[in-house]
N, C-alpha and C positions, 0 to 999 in steps of 0.2 A: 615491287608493288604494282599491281593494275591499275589502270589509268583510273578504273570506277572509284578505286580503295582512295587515290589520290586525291580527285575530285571529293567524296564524301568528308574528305580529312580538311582540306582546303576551306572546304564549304562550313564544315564547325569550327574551323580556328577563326574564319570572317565573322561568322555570326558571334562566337564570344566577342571579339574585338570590339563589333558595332555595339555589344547589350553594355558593356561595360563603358563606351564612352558614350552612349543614352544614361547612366547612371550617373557619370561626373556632370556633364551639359546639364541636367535635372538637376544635380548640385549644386553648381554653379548660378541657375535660375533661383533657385528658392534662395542661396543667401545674396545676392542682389534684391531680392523681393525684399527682404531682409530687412535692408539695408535702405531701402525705399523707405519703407514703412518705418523705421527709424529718425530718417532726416525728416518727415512728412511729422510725426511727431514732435522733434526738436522746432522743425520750423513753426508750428502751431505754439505752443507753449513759448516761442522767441517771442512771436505775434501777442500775443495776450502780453506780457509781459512791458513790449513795446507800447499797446494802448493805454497801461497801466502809468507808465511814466511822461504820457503823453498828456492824459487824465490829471495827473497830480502837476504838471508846467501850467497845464491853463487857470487848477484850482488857485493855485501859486502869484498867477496873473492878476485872477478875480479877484 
């Protein structure tokens, strides 16, 4: 094999490697975004629920 042949082989086994794990990283981002936007949800609907029983201790009071 010539050194050119090598280098050109070399050069497209690196670049599959690096596109393939830009694909997983990218994967790995959106479902952590995911996963954000999930607890950021949970945590909201926690909150309201929270004021909800907050709400009915003081009617409770009155």
């Amino acid at each position: 094999m010539k050194p050119e042949e090598r280098q050109k082989r070399t050069f497209t086994c690196l670049q599959s490697f690096f596109s393939t794990h830009r694909m997983i990283r990218e994967r790995i981002t959106i479902c952590t975004l995911k996963q954000n936007i999930l607890q950021i949800k949970e945590h909201r609907t926690g909150s309201k629920q929270n004021k909800r029983h907050v709400l009915s201790a003081i009617r409770m009071t009155i």
